[in-house]
C-alpha positions in Angstrom: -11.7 37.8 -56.3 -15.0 37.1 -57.3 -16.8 38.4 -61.2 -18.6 41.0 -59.0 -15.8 42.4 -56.9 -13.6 42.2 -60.4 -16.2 44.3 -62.4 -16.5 46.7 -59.6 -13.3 47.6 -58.0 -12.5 51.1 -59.3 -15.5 51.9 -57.2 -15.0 49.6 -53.4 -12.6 51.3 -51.4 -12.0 48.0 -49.5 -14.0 44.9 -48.5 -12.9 42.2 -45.9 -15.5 39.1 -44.6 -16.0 37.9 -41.4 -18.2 35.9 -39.1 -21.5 38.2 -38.2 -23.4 36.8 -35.6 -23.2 33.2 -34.4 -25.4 32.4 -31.3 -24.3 29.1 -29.8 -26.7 26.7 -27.7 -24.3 25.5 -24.8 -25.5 22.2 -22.8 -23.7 19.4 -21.7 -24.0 15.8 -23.5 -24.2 13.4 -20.2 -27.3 15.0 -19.3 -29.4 14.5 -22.3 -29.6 10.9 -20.9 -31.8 11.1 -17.9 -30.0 7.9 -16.3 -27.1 9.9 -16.4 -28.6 13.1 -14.6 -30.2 10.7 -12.1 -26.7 9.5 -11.0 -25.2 12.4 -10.8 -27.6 14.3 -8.5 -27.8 11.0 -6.1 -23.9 10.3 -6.3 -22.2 14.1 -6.3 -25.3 15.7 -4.7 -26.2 13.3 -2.4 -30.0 14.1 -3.5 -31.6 10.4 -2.7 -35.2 11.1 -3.7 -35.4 13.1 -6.5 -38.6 15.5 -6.3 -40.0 18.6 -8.0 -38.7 20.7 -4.5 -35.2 19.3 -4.8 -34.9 21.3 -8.3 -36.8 24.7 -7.0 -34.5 24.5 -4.0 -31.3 23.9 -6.9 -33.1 27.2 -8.9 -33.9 28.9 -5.9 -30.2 28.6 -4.6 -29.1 30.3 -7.6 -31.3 33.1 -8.2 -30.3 34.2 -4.6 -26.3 34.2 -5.4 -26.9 36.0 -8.1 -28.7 38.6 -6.7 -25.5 38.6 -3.7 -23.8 38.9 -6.8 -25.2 42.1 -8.6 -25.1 44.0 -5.5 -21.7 43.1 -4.0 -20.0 43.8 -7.8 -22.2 46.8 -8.6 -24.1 45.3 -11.1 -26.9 46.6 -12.4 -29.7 44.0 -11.9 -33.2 44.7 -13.6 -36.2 43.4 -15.6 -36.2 42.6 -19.6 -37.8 45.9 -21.1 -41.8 44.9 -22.0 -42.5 47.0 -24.8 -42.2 44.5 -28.0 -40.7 47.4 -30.2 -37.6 47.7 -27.9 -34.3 46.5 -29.5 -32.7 45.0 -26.4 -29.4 45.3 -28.7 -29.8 49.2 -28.5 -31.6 49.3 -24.9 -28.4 48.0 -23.4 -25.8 49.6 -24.9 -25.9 53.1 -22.0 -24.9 50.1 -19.2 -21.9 49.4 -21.8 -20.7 53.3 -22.1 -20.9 53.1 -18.3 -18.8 49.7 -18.3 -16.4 51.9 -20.0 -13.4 49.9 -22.2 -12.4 47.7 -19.2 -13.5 43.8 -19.6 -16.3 42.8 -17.4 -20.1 42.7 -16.7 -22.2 45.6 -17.8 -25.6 44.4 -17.1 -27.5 41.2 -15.8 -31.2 41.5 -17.7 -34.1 38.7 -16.0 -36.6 38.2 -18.7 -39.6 35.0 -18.3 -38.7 32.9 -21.2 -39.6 29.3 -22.8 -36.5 26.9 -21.6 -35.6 23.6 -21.8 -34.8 21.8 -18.4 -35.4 18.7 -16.1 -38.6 18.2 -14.1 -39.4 15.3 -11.8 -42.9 14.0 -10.6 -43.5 13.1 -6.9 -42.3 9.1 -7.4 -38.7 10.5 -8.6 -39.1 10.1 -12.2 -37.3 12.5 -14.2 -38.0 14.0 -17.9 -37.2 16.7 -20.2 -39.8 19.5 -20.6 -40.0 23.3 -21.9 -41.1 25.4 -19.2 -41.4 29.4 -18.8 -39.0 30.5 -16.3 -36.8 33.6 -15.4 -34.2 33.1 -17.1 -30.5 35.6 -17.4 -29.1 37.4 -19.8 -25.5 38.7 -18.9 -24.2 41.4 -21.4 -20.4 41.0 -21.0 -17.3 42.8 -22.5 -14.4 40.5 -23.1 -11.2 41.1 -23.9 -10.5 39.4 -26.6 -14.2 38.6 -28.2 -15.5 42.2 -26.9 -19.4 42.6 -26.6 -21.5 39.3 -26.0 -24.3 38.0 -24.4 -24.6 34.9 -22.3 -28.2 33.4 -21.7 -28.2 31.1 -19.0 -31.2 29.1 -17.6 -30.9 28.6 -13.6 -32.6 25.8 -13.6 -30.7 22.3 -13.7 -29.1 21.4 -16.2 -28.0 25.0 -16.4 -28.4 25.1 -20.2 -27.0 28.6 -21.7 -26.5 30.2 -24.8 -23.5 32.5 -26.2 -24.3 35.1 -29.0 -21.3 37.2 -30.2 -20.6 38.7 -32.9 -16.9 38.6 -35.6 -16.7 42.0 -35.5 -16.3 42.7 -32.5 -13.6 40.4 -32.1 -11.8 42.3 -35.1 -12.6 45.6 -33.1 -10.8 44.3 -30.4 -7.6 43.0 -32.0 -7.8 46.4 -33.7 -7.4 48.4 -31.0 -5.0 46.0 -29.2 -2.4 47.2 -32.0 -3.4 50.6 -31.8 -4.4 50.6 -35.8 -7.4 53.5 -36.6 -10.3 52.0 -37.4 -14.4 53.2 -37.6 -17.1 51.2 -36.3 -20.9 51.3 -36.4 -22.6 48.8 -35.4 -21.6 45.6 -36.9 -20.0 47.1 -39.9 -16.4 48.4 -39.8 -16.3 51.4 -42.0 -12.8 52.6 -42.3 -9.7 51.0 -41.5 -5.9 51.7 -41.8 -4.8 48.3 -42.5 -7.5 46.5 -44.2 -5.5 43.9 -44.8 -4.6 42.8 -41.0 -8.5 43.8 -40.4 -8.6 40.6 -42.5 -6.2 38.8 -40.8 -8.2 39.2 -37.3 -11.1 38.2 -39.3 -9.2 34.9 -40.4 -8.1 34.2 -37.2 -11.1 33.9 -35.4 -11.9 30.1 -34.5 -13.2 27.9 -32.6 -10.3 28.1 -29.2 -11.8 31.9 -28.9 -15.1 30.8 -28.7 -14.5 28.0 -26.0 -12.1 30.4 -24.1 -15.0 33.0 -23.8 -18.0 30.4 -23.0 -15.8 28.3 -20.5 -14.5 32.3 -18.7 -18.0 33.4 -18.7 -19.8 30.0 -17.3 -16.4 29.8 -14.6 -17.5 33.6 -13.3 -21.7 33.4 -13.4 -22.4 29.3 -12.7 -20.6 28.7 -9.7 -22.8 25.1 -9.3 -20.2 22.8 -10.6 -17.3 22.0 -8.9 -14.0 22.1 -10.6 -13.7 18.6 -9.8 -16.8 17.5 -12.1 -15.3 19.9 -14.3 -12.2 17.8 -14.8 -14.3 14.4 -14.7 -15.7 16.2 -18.2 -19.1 17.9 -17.0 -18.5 20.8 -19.4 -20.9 22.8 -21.5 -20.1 22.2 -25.4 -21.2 25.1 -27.8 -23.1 24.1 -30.8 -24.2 26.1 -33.5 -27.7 27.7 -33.4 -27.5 30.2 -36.0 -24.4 31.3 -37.3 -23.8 34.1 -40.4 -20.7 34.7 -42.7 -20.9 38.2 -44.1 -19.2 39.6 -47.3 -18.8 43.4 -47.1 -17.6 46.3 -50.0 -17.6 49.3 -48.9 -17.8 52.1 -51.6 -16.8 55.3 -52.3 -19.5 57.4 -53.0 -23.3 56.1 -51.7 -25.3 57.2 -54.9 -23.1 54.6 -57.3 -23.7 52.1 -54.3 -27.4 52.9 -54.3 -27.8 53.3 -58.1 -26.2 49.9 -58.4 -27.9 48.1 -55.6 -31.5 49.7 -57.5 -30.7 47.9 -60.1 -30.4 44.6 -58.4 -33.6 44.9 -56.9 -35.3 45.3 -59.9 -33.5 42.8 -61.6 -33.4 39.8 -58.8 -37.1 38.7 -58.9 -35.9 36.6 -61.3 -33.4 34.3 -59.8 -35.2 32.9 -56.9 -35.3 29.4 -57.9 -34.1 26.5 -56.2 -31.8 25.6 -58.9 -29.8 28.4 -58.5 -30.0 28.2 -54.4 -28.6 25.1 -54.7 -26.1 26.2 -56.6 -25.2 28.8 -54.2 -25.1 27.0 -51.2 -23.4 24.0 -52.7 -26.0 21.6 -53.0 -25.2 20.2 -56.1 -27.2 16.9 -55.9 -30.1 19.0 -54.2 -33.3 18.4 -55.9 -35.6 21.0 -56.0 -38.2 22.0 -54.1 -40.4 25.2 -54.8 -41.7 25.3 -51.1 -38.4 25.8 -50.2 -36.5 27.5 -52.2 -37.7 30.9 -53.1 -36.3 35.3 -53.4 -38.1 37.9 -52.5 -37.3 41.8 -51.5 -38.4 42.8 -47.9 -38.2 45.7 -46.3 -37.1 45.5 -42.7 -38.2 47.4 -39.5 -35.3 50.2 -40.0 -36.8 50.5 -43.5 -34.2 48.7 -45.3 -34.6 46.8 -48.2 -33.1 43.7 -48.6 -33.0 41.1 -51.6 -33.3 37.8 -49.8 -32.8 34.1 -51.2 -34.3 31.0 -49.2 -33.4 27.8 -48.7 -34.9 26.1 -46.1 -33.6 27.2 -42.9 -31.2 28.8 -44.3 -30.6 32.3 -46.6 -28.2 34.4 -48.6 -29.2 38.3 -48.3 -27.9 41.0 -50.1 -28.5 44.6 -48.7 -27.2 48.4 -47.9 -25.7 49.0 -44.7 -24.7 52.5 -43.2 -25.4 54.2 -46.9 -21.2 53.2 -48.2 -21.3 49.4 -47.2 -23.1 46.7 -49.5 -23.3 43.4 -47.5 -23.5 39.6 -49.0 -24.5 37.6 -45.9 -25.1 33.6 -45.8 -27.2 32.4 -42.5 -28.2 29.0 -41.7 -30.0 28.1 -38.6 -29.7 24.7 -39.2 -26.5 23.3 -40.2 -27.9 19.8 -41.3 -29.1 22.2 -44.4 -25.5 22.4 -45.6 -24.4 19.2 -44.9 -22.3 20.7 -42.3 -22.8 19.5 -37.9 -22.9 21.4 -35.5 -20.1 21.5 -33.0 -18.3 24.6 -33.1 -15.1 22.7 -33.6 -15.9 22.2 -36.9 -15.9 26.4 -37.4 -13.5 26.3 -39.9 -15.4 24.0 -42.3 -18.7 26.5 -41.5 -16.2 29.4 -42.4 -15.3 27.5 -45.8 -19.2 27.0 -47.2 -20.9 30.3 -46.2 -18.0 32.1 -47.4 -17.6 30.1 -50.5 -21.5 30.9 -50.7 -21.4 34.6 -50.4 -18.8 34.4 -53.3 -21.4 32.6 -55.5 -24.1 34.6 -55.1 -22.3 37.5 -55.5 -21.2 36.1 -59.0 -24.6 35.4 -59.5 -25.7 39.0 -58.7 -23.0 40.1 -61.4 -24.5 37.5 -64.0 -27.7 38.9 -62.9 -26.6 43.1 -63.9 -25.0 41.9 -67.0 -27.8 40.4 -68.3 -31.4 41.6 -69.6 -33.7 39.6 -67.9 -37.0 38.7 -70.4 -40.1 39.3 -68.7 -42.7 38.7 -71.0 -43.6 42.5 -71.8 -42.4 42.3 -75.2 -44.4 39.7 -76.0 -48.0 41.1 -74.3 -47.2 44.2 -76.1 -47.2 42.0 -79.3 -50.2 40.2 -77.9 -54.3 41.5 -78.5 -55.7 43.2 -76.5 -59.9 42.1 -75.6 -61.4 45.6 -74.4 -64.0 45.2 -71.5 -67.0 45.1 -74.2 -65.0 42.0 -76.3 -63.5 44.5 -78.4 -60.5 42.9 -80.0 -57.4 44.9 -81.1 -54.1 43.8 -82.6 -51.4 43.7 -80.8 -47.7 45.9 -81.7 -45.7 45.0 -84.1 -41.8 46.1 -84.3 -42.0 45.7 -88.7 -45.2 47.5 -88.5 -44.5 50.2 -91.1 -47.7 52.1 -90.2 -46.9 51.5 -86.5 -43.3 53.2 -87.1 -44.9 56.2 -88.8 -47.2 56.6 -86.1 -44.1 56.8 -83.8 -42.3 59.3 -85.4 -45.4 61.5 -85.8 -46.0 61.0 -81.6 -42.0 61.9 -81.2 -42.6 65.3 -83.0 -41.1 68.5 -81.0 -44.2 70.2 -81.9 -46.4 67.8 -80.2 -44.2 68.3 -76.6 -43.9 71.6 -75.8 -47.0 73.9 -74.5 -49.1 71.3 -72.8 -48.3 68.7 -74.8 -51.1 67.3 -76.1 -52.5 66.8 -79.5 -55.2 65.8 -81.8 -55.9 63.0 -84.5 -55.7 64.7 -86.9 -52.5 66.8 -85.7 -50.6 63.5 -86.7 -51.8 63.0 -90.1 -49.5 64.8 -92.2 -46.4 63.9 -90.0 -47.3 60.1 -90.8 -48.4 60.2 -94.2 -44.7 61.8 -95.0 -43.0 59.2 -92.7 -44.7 56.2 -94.8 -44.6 58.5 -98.2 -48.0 57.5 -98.8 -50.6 60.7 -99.2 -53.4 58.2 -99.3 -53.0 57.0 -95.3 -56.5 58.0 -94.1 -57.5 59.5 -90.8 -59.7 56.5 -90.5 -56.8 54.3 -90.5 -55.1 56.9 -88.1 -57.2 56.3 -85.4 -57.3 52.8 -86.1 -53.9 52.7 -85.3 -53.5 55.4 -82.5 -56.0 52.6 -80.8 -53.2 49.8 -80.7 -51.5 52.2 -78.4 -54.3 53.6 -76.3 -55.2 50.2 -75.6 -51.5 49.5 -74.4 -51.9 52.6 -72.2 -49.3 54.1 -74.3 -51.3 57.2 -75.5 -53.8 58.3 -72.9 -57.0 60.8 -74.1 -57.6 63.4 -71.5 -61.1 62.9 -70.0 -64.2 65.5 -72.0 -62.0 66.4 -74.7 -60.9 65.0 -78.2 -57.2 65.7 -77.3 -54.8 62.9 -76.5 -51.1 63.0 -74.5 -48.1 60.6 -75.1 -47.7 59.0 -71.8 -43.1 58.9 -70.7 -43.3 55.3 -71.0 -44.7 55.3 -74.7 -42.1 58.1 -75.5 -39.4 56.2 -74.8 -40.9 53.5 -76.9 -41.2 55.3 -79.8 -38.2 56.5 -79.9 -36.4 53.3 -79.0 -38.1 51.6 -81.8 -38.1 53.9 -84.4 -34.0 53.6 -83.7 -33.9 50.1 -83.9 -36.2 50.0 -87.1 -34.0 52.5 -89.2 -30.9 52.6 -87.4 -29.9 48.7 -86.6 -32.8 46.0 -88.0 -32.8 48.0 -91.4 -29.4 48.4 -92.5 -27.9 45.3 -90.8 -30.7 43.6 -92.9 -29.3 45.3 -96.4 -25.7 44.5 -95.5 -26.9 40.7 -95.0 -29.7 40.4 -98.0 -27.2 42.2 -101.0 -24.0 43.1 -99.2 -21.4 45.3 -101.4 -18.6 43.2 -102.6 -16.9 46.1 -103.1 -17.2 47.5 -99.6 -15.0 44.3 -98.4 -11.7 45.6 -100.2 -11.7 48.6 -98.4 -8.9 48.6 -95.8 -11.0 48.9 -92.3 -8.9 52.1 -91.3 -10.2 54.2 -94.4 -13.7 52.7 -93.7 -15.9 55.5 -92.4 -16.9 55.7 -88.4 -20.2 54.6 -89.2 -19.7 51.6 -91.0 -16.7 50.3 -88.3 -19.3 50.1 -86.0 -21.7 48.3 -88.5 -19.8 45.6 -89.3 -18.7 45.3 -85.2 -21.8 45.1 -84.0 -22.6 42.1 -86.8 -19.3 40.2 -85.6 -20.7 40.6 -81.9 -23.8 39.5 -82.9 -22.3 36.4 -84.9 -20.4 35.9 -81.5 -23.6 36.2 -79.3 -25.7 34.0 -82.0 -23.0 31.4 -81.2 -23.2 31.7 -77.6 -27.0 30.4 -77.4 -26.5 28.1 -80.3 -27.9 30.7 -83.2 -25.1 30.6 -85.4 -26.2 29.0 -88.8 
């Protein structure tokens, strides 16, 4: 359990991870040398002059067995929606409610897509070229890795492409044991048994993923004969994109939302490559600010997420379904990580995304318990150079006139009605705040300046009266605390301490002073911490 889950588990009902979405480039190996395609369509296909109409006549063969297909299964059979704002994920799902919970093909989708295949010239010569061509999509419920898509180019070599998704294989297993579970989307909200939800979750590996590519090619690629299949012309799955989510679900969505505020305010600042490396475990990663970078989006659903980059690949950090707070890592390139890309090496994949999402999580804890400097502190202490060259001092925490002038702004009188007020309103508030009956109204304004300047005290536009703006409120009254109640008498307990205070057993101690002389051994332990500590 991770320093974020720890600090926050009275509020997570239950979290599991998974696998999100992996899509999977499948090809076969003895064709990315052309020799080798060469023999094989002269020696198995008896093609003896290769030409660019022996490979429309292999494309051509297919398109019409699977239309003989669609029709003789009931399949629906139609054209890849053209309207850019369509989310094919949504725009298929009516063809699954009418697939009903049995396994099998819901849809077959033709969309004109850029794929990679073999082209020949008129002398026979054969090369590797991208080409737009119509290419399938058949959505597919399986029983064991449930909704999936496989993407397969009808043109030779038949290169395809599996996307599923962990969750559904979870949803599956789920129901297979007959335990109550809720599911929306890719997020499982509810569960009876979290714990064998995580168990399916653990499970999943990379025999499921070659069962379910080697069922689907065997049922929609009938062009290979089962004895080139056993001579080892077999597609092999390699990772395209994969993503390892972390998931908490919460009990109530405002302290999910509060909390997840916070971190968005507080995350610009960890967005360096340092700390990416750190998170993806890269520790001998130099690096590299083109690279490595956070920044908060907002997505098309109007979700915001916090988002950490590392060349091609990401940790994101974002509220799903209002109760669920997700921690995903997504690489769509391996080589990033160290890691290759054969999907019998899922297990290793599994290890450093998950590992991943831990770290950043603890990082996003480091991140909530800490108060991030900015620099406004220090531009409120800077001058201020008015459009004209007009120089004014900046703010001073130890400015006794300053501290006055606070207390006279943070006066009841001054808020209610329409809370606004005049120079010289102030004047006998701060002369008895300083004790000093000889603080002029000259040296008022003078300082009621320092704050107009910081847009702290605003004067209303054709009159001589002047409004505390919320911002310089809560100023004033956070500094005219820390001036009196903290900096001044941890300052007179330091400079001339009372020996005699020392033999007074802590229990008869007043409240008050217990949580004096705390707060100085905290800060002796925080001064030690960064190295303070005389």
């Amino acid at each position: 359990m991770n320093r974020f889950v720890q600090h926050h588990h009275r509020l997570i009902r239950f979290g599991y991870h998974c696998f999100d979405r992996i899509l999977l480039n499948a090809r076969m190996p003895q064709f990315l040398s052309m020799g080798a395609a060469v023999r094989f369509l002269k020696d198995r296909r008896q093609h003896d002059r290769l030409n660019p109409n022996v490979f429309k006549q292999i494309s051509n063969n297919y398109h019409e067995w699977v239309g003989e297909q669609a029709q003789r299964l009931h399949i629906p059979l139609v054209d890849a929606p053209q309207d850019p704002d369509v989310r094919r994920h949504d725009w298929v799902q009516p063809y699954y409610k009418q697939l009903g919970s049995l396994p099998g093909t819901a849809l077959i989708m033709k969309a004109r897509e850029r794929a990679r295949v073999i082209v020949s010239d008129r002398n026979g010569f054969l090369t590797a070229a991208d080409r737009f061509v119509n290419l399938y999509y058949f959505y597919l419920l399986d029983a064991q890795c449930g909704r999936l898509f496989l993407r397969l180019c009808p043109y030779f070599p038949f290169n395809a492409q599996l996307c599923l998704n962990g969750h559904e294989w979870i949803a599956q297993h789920l129901r297979q044991e007959k335990i109550d579970f809720r599911q929306d989307d890719n997020a499982l909200l509810d569960c009876a048994q979290p714990h064998r939800l995580q168990e399916f979750a653990d499970a999943f590996g990379a025999a499921a993923i070659n069962q379910v590519l080697e069922g689907s090619l065997a049922q929609w690629l009938p062009y290979f004969t089962a004895e080139e299949h056993a001579d080892g012309y077999r597609h092999r799955a390699y990772f395209a994109q994969v993503e390892y989510c972390d998931n908490l679900i919460f009990h109530q969505r405002a302290t999910l939302h509060r909390m997840f505020d916070r971190l968005i305010d507080l995350n610009r600042s960890i967005g360096h490559p340092d700390k990416l490396a750190i998170i993806f475990g890269r520790p001998c990663f130099h690096p590299d600010t083109r690279t490595g970078q956070t920044r908060i989006k907002m997505t098309t659903a109007r979700t915001p997420v916090i988002s950490s980059l590392f060349k091609h690949t990401s940790a994101k950090q974002y509220v799903k379904n209002n109760v669920l707070l997700r921690t995903e890592a997504a690489s769509y390139q391996l080589n990033d990580l160290s890691l290759p890309k054969s999907i019998e090496h899922l297990d290793r994949v599994r290890d450093v995304l998950h590992g991943s999402t831990e770290r950043y999580q603890n990082v996003q804890q480091d991140v909530l318990a800490t108060f991030v400097d900015r620099g406004q502190l220090e531009r409120l202490q800077q001058p201020t150079l008015s459009a004209t060259g007009r120089r004014t001092p900046g703010l001073h925490l130890d400015d006794l006139r300053l501290l006055a002038l606070w207390q006279a702004l943070t006066c009841f009188a001054h808020l209610v009605g329409h809370g606004t007020f005049r120079t010289k309103d102030l004047l006998p508030e701060a002369q008895r705040a300083l004790n000093r009956p000889d603080y002029q109204l000259s040296q008022l304004r003078y300082d009621l300046g320092k704050l107009r300047v910081k847009g702290l005290v605003v004067r209303l536009s054709g009159t001589q009266r002047y409004q505390i703006t919320s911002e310089g409120y809560r100023l004033a009254v956070f500094y005219s605390k820390i001036y009196h109640r903290l900096l001044a008498p941890i300052t007179a307990g330091i400079r001339e301490p009372i020996t005699a205070d020392n033999r007074v057993l802590n229990h008869r101690q007043c409240k008050l002073d217990r949580l004096y002389q705390a707060l100085d051994e905290n800060l002796d332990r925080l001064s030690a911490f960064f190295g303070l500590a005389a």
